[in-house]
C-alpha positions as CSV (number, residue, x, y, z in Angstrom):
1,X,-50.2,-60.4,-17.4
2,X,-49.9,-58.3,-14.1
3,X,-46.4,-57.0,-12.5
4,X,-46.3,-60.0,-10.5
5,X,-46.1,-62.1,-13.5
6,X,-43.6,-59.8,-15.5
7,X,-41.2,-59.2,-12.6
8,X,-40.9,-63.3,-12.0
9,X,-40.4,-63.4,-16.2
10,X,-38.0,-60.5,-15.5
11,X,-36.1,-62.1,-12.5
12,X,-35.7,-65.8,-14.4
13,X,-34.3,-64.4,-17.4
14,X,-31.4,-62.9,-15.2
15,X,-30.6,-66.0,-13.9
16,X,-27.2,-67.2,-15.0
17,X,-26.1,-63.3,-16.6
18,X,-22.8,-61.8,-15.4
19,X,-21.2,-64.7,-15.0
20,X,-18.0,-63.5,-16.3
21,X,-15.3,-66.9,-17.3
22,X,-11.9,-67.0,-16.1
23,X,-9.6,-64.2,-17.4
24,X,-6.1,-64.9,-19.1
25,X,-4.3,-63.6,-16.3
26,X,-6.3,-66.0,-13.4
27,X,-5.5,-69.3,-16.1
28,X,-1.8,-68.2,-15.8
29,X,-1.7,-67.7,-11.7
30,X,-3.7,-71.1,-11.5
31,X,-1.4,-72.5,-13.3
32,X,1.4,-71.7,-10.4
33,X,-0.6,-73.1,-8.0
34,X,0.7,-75.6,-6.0
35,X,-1.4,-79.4,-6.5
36,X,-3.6,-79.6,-3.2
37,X,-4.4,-76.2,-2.6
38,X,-8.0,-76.3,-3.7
39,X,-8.6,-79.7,-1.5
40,X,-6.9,-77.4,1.7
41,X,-9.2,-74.5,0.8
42,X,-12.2,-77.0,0.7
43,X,-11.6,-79.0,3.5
44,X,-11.3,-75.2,5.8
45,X,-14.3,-73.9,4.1
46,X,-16.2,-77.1,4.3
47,X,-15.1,-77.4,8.6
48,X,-16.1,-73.8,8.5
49,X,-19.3,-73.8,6.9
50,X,-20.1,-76.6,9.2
51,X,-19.3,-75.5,12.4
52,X,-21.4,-71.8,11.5
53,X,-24.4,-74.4,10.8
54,X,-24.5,-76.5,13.7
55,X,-23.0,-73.5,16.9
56,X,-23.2,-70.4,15.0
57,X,-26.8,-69.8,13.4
58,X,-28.4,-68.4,16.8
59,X,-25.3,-65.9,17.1
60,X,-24.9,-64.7,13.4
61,X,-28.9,-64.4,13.2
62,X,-28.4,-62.0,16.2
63,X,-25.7,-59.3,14.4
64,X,-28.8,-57.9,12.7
65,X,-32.3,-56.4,13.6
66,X,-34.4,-59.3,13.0
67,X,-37.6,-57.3,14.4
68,X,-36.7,-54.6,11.9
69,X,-36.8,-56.7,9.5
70,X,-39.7,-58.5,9.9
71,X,-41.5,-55.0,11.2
72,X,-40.4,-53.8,7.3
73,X,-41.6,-56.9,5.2
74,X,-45.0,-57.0,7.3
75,X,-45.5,-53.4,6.2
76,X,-44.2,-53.3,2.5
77,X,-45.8,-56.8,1.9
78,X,-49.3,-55.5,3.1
79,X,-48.5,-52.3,0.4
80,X,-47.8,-55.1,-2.0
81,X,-50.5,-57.4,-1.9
82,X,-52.6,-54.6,-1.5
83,X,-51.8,-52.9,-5.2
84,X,-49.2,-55.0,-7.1
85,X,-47.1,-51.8,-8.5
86,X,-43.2,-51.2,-9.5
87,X,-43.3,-48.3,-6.5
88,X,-44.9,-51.0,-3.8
89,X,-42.4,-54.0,-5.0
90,X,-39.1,-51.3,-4.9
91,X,-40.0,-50.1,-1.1
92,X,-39.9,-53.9,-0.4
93,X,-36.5,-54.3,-2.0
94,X,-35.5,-51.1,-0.7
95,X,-34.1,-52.2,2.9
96,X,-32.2,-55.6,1.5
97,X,-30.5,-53.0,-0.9
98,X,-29.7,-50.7,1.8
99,X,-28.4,-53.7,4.5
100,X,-26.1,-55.2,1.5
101,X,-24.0,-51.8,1.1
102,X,-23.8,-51.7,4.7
103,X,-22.5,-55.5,4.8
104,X,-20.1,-54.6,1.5
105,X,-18.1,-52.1,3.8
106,X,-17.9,-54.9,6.5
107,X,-16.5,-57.5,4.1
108,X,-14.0,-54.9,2.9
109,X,-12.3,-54.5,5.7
110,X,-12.7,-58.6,6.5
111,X,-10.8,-59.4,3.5
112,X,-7.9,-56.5,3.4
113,X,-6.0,-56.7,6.8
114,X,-5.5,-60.8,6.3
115,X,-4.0,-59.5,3.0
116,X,-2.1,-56.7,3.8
117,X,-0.3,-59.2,6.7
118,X,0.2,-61.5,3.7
119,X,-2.4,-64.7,5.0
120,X,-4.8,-65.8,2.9
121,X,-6.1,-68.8,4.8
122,X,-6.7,-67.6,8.5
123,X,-9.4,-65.3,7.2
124,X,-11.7,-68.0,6.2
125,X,-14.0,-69.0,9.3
126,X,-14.6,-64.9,9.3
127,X,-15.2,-64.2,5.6
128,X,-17.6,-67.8,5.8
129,X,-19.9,-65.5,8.5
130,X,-19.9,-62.4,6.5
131,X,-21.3,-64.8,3.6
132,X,-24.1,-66.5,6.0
133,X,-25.1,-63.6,7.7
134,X,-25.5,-61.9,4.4
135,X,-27.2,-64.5,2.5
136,X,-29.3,-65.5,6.4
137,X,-30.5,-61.0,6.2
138,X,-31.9,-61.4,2.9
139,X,-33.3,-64.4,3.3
140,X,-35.1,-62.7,6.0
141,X,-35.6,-59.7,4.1
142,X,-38.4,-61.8,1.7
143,X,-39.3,-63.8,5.0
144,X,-37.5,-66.8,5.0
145,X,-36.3,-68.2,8.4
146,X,-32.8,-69.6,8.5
147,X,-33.3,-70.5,11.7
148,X,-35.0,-73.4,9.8
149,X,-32.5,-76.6,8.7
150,X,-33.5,-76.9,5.3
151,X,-33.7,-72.7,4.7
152,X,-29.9,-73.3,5.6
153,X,-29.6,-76.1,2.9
154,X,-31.0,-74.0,0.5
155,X,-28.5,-70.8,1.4
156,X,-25.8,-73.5,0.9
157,X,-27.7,-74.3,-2.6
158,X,-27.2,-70.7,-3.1
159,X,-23.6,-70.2,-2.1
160,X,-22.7,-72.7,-4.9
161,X,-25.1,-71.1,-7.6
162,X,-23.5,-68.2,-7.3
163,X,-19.9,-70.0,-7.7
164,X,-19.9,-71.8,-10.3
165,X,-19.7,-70.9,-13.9
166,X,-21.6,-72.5,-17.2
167,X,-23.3,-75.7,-17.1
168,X,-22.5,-76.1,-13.8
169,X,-24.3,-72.8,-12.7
170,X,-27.2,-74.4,-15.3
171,X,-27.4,-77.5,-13.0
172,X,-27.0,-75.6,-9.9
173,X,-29.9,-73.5,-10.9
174,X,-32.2,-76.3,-11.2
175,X,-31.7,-77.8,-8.4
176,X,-32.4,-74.5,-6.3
177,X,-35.8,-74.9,-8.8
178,X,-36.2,-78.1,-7.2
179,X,-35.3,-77.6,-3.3
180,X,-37.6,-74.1,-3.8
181,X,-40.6,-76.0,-4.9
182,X,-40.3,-79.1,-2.2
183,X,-39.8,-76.3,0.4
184,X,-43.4,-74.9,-0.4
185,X,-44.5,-78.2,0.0
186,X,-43.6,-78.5,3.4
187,X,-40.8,-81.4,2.6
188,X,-38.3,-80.9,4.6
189,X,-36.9,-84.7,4.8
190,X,-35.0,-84.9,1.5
191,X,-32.3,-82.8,2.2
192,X,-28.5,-84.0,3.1
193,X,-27.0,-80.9,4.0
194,X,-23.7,-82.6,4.6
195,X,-23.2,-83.2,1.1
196,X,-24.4,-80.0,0.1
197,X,-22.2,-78.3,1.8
198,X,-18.9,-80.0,1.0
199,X,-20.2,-79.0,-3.1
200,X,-20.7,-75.4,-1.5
201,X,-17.4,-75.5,0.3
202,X,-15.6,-76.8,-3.4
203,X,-17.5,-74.5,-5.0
204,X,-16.4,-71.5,-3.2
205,X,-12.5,-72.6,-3.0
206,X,-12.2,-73.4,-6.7
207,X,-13.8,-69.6,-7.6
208,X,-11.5,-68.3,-5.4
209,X,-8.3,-70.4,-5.4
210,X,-6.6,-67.4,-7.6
211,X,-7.5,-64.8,-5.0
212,X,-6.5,-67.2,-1.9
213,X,-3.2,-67.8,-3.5
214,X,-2.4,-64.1,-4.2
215,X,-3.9,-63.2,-0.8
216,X,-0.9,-65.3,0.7
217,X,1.8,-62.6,-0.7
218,X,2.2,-59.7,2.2
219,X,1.1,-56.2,-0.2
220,X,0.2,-58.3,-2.6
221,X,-2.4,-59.4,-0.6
222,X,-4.4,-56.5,-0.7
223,X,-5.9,-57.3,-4.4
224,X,-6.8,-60.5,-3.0
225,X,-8.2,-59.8,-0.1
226,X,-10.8,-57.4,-2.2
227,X,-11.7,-60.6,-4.4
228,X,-13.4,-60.9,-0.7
229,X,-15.9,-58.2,-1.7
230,X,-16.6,-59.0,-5.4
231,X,-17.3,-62.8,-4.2
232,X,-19.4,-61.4,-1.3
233,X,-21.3,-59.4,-3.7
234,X,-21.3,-61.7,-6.0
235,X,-23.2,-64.2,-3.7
236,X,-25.7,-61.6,-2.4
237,X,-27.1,-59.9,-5.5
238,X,-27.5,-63.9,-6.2
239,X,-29.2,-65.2,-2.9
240,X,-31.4,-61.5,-3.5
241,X,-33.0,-62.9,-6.7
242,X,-33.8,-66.5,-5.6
243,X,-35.5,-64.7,-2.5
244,X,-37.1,-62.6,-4.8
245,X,-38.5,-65.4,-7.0
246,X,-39.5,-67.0,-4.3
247,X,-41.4,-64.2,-2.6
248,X,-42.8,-63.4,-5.3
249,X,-44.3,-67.2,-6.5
250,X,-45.9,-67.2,-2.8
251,X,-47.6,-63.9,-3.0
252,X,-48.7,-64.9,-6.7
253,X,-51.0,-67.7,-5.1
C-alpha cells in the first residue's frame, strides 16, 4: 500500500471524530429558549445562504488570491505526483493551514462586536461569508472551483456535515460520498441546491441556537459571539478533509 493509499485510510477513519454532544449547561440554556427561535435563525441563514450563492460568489471568490492559489497547488501537486511522500503531501497542505489561521482571526472579530453590543442576529449575512469564503479557499486549495453550481452544492453538503452530530452526521457523510463520486463523473444535473441549502441553513441554526441566544445578551454576548470561531473552525478543519479525500482519490487514478 503506498502513502496515497494510507493517507485516504487515515483521512476516512477521522471522519465523524470530535464531534463533541451537547453539554449539560447548552441542554439547560436550550431549554430557555423561546419556541420559534430556531425556525427565525433558519429562515435568516437559509435567505442568507441564498443570496451569497446567487449575487455573492464572484465577490467573495475575489477577497482572496485565487492566482496564488492555483500558482501553489500547480507546484506542490507536480512535487506530489512526482514522489508520493509525507514531506511532498504536507507542503500541499501547508498553505490551506496557513490561510485558515489567517481567516480564524477575521471570524474573531466578526463574531465579538455583534456580541459585545448585545445582537446576535444582525451578524448573520456576515458570519455566512466568512463560512463560504473559507470553505470556497480550501476548496480551491485542492483545486476545486466554486465558481461551479454544483462545487457550491457540495460546500453546502459540507456546511451541514460539519453541523450535525451522530447519525445524522453518519447520513450526512454519505451523502457527501455520494455527491463526491457523481461529481467525478461529470453529473452535475441531480443536484437541488435549494433544498440543500434550507438542511444547511437548519443545520447551522440548531448547532448554534445556544450561542445565538446568549449572543443576544449585551457582555454576555461576547462568549457567544466566540461560538463564531469554534463553529468556523469547526466547518473548515471539516471542508479541509473532504477536499483532501477528494484530491487525493483524483491523483490516485
Amino acid at each position: 500500500m503506498d502513502f496515497t493509499d494510507k493517507e485516504i485510510r487515515r483521512l476516512e477513519k477521522r471522519r465523524g471524530r470530535g464531534n463533541r454532544p451537547e453539554s449539560s449547561l447548552e441542554k439547560r440554556i436550550r431549554e430557555k429558549i423561546p419556541q420559534g427561535l430556531s425556525d427565525k435563525l433558519t429562515d435568516v441563514f437559509t435567505a442568507a445562504f441564498r443570496f451569497l450563492l446567487e449575487k455573492g460568489t464572484s465577490v467573495i471568490t475575489k477577497t482572496y488570491d485565487r492566482d496564488a492559489i492555483e500558482a501553489e497547488l500547480q507546484v506542490y501537486t507536480h512535487l506530489f505526483e512526482k514522489e508520493t511522500t509525507p514531506k511532498n503531501w504536507k507542503r500541499l497542505k501547508s498553505g490551506g493551514n496557513r490561510r485558515r489561521l489567517v481567516d480564524s482571526a477575521i471570524t474573531t472579530a466578526e463574531g465579538a462586536i455583534p456580541g459585545i453590543l448585545g445582537i446576535g442576529l444582525p451578524d448573520i449575512p456576515l458570519f455566512a461569508a466568512f463560512i463560504l469564503r473559507g470553505v470556497y479557499e480550501t476548496a480551491l486549495t485542492y483545486g476545486f472551483d466554486c465558481n461551479r453550481q454544483e462545487e457550491r452544492y457540495f460546500a453546502l453538503k459540507l456546511i451541514e456535515g460539519a453541523m450535525v452530530r451522530g447519525k445524522a452526521q453518519q447520513t450526512a457523510i454519505t451523502g457527501i460520498k455520494r455527491s463526491s463520486r457523481l461529481i467525478a463523473a461529470g453529473d452535475r444535473d441531480c443536484f437541488d441546491i435549494e433544498a440543500q441549502l434550507r438542511r444547511t441553513s437548519h443545520a447551522l441554526s440548531e448547532a448554534m441556537l445556544v450561542a445565538k441566544f446568549i449572543q443576544g445578551i449585551p457582555l454576555v454576548g461576547v462568549v457567544g459571539g466566540a461560538y463564531n470561531l469554534a463553529t468556523y473552525r469547526r466547518i473548515t478543519a471539516f471542508a479541509q478533509r473532504e477536499y483532501q479525500l477528494r484530491y487525493l482519490y483524483k491523483v490516485r487514478k
